[in-house]
N, C-alpha and C positions, 0 to 999 in steps of 0.2 A: 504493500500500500504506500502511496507516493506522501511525503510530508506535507503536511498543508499547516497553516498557520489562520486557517478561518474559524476552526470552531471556537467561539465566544464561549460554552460554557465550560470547558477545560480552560481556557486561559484565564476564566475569574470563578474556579470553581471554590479557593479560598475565600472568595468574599463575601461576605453577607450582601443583602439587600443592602443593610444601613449603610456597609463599607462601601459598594459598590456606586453608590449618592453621592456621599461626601466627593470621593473621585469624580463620579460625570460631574460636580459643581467646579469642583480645584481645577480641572483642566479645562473646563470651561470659562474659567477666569484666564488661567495662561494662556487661552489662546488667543486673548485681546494685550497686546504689546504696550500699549498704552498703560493698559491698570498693571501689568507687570513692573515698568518702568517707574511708573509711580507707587507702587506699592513696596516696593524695593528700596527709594528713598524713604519713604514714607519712615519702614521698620527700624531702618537703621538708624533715624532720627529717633526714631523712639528707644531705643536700647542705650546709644550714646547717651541719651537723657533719663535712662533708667526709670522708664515709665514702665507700666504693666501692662506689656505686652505680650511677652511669653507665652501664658496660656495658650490665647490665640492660636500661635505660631505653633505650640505643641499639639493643637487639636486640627490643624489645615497641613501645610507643608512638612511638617518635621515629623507629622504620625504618616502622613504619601512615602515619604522618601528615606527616612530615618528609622534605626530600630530599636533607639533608646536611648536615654544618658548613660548608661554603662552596660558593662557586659554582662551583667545578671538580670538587668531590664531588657536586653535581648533574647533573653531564653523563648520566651513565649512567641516572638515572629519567628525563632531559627525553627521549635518545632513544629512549627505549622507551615512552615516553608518544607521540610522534612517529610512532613506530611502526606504531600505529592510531590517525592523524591527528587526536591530541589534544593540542593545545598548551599552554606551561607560562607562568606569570606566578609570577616570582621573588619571593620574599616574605622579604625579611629582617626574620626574626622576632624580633629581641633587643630587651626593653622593658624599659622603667622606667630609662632613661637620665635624669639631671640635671643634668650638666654640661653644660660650653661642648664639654670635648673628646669625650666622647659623643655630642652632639647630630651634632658636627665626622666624627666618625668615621659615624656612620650613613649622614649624607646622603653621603659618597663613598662607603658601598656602594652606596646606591642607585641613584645613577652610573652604576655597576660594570654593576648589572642591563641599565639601562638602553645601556650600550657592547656587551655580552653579546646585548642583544634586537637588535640593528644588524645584528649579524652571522649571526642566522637568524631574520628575521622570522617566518616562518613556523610557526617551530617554537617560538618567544618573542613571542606576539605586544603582548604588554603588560607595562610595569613598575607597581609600585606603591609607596606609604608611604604612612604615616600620619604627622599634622602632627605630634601630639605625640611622634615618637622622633626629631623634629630641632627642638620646638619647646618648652617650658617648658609642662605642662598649667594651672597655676596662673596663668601670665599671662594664656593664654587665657582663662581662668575671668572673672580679674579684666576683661579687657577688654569681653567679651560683659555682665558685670552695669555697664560702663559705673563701674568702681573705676579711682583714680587709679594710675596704676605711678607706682615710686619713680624717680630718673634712673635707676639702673642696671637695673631692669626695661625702660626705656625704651630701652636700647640694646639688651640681648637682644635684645629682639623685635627693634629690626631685625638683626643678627644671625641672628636666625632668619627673619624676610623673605627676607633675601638667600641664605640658602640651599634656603628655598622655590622663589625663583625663577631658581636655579642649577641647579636640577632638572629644572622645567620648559623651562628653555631649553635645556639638555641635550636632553631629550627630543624639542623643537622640531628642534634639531640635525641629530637623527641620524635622525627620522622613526619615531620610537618614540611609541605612546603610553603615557600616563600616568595611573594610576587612582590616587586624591586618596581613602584612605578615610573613610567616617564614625567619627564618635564619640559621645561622649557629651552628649545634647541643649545642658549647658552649657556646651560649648565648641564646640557644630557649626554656630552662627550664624557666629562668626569665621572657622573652616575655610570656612564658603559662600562667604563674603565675597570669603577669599583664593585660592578655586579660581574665581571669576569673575574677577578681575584677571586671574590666569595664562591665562584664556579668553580676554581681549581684550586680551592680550599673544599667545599664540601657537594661538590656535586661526581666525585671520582665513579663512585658506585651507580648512582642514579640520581635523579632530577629532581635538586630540590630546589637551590635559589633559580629563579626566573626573572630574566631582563625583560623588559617591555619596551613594542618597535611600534613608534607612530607611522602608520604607513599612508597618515597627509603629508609627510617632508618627503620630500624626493630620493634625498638620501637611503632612505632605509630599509629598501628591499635589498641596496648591496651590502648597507650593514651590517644585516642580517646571515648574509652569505658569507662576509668577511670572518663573523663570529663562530660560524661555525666552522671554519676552513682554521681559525687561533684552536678552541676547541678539538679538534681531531690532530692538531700536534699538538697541544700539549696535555692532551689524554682526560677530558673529564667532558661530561655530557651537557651539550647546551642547554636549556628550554629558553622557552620564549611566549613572554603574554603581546599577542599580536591583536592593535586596536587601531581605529582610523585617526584619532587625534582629539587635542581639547583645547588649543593652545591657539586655533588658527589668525582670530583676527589679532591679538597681541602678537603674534610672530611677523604677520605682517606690515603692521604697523612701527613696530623696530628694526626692522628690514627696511622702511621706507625713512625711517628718521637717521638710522645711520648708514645707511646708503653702501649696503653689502645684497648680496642677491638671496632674495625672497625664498626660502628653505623650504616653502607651501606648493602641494603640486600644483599643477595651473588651472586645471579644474575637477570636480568631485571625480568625473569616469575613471581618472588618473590614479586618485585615491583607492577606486574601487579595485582598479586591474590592479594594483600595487597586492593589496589586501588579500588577492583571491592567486595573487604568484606566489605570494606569500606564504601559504597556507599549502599551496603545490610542492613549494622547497621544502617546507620541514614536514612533509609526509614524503617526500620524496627520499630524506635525511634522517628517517624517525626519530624528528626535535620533537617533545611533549611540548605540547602549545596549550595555551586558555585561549581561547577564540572570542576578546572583550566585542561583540557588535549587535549593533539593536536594529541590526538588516538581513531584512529577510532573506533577499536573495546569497546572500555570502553565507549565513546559518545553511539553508538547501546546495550550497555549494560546497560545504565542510561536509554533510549527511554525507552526500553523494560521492566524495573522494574517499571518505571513511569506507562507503561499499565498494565503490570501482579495486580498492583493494585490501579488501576481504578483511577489513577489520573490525571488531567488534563492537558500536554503540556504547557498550559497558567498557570498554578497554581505556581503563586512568589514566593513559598518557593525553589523550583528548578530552578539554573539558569547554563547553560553552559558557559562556557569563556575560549577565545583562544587570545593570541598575536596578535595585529595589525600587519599588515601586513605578517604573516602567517596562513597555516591552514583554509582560506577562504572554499576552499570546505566544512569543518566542520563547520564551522561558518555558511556560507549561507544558507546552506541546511536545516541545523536544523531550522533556521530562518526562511526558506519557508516554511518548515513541523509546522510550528507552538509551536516550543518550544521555550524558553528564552534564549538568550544569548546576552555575550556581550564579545566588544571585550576591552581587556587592552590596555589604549591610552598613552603611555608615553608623555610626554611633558617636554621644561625646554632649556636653551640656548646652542646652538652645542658645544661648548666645553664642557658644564656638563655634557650631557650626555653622552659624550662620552664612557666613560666606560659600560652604557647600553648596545650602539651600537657596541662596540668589545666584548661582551658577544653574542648578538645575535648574530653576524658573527659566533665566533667562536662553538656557541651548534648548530648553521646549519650544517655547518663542522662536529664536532665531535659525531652528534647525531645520529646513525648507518641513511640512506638513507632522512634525512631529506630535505637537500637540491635539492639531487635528485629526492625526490618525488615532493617539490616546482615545480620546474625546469619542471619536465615530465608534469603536471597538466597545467603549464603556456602553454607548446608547442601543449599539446594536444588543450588547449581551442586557440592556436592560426590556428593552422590548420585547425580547424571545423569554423575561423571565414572568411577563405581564401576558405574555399571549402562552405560555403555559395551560 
């Protein structure tokens, strides 16, 4: 039977009625750019001035997208994500950390994640972070343009080394793995760098730490290649979380103010063919990939290469993953058809995340039909639950 991504009541067969509302109303707001753009000032107005807004936020956007202030407030969405064998990847989502003791406090969450996925693989099947909420964005910066750090930059980073690789060896530990996100072009040379070390420190056996290849930069389908060609001399197993990108109009936009060429492919099709050669080379290579995309047709084109050769749906090297709270129709389906996936679970206190949350608003918004597709998907499975 061929994959389909039409049936509405597999893709919201978690939701209640009342869930199911709240949703068609939330994406029915984002899909007016307007009230997004003002509602976004609006909240942040109101937090900066420590008004009571919270609630709100905790009851609209942050219950859509979010699956709690901490990791024990997520138990209840992981098991119901589990439920209809969808597994969750812990996302401690608190940003714009600068300190020593921020950076300090982060990486023991993600620890945390990572002790948490030990103890139900299956239902956890991966942790993650991002370098820069345990690493100084700015030294990055400076290291990648090959700028002198001061001594005390110089000690950060290692500082921030060492908790890199307290991470990773955690993760090595306890037989978790670990997905290494991207960033921003000019800091995600460094991030390669350092997610190859941690590759031929603990990935010798099998696949644990996992780089991620935005396949919107041009660059990085040969990146991709190049990594696995370092990889195969010096003996330890790539993986690789392959997603389209997050970064595009600020990449752009720094590409046009300092006047170096634009790292963005030239248009989405670009992006697309990048994503789907992508996906060709490390089944071609058997790299264990996470397949980050909220597109249909590249989901049906992952299904399809999995059988073209004879690999098993069930087989852990392959795993699919979409944003909580979007994208369900991809998510569920695949998950009924019996292939792997999980969904990204941000977590971390309503005003941290905040910036998560006005990022998601606003790529529903700006992402050609995204929200409209939400929005159509919710109404139709509300219809079919009314003409029952």
């Amino acid at each position: 039977m061929a994959l389909s991504f039409e049936d509405t009541e597999i893709a919201f067969s978690a939701k209640s009625d009342f869930e199911l509302q709240r949703t068609y109303w939330l994406f029915k707001t984002i899909n007016q750019q307007w009230l997004v753009n003002f509602g976004t000032k609006l909240v942040t107005f109101a937090l900066d001035w420590h008004l009571p807004v919270q609630w709100a936020i905790k009851l609209t956007v942050f219950e859509q997208f979010c699956g709690g202030v901490d990791i024990d407030d997520c138990k209840k969405t992981i098991e119901k994500l589990y439920k209809y064998n969808v597994g969750t990847i812990l996302d401690y989502s608190v940003e714009g950390e600068k300190t020593e003791r921020g950076f300090n406090l982060t990486a023991q969450e993600v620890k945390r994640t990572i002790i948490r996925a030990s103890e139900a693989p299956k239902k956890i099947p991966f942790s993650v972070f991002k370098v820069t909420g345990i690493a100084n964005f700015d030294i990055l910066a400076k290291l990648q343009a090959n700028e002198n750090l001061t001594v005390s930059e110089k000690q950060a980073w290692k500082l921030a080394q060492a908790r890199i690789e307290d991470i990773c060896e955690t993760a090595y530990n306890h037989n978790v793995r670990i997905l290494i996100d991207a960033e921003e072009s000019w800091v995600q040379n460094i991030i390669d760098e350092v997610a190859y070390q941690m590759m031929e420190k603990f990935n010798k056996e099998k696949p644990i730490v996992y780089n991620t290849y935005q396949m919107y930069c041009h660059a990085s389908l040969q990146n991709l290649k190049n990594a696995q060609i370092h990889a195969q001399k010096t003996g330890y197993k790539l993986a690789g979380k392959i997603v389209r990108g997050a970064y595009m109009e600020k990449e752009r936009a720094r590409a046009k103010e300092k006047g170096y060429i634009d790292p963005i492919q030239p248009n989405k099709e670009a992006s697309d063919r990048d994503f789907n050669l992508a996906l060709d080379f490390c089944l071609e290579n058997k790299i264990a990939i996470c397949a980050g995309t909220h597109n249909e047709q590249s989901s049906i084109y992952l299904a399809d290469l999995l059988a073209k050769n004879n690999i098993s749906p069930e087989d852990t090297r392959f795993f699919f993953a979409q944003l909580y709270g979007m994208s369900d129709h991809i998510s569920y389906n695949l998950a009924k058809a019996g292939y792997n996936v999980a969904k990204y679970l941000p977590y971390g206190a309503v005003k941290s995340v905040m910036p998560y949350l006005i990022r998601r608003a606003k790529e529903n918004t700006s992402v050609a039909g995204q929200s409209s597709r939400e929005y159509n998907l919710v109404s139709k499975e509300m219809k079919r639950r009314k003409e029952k």
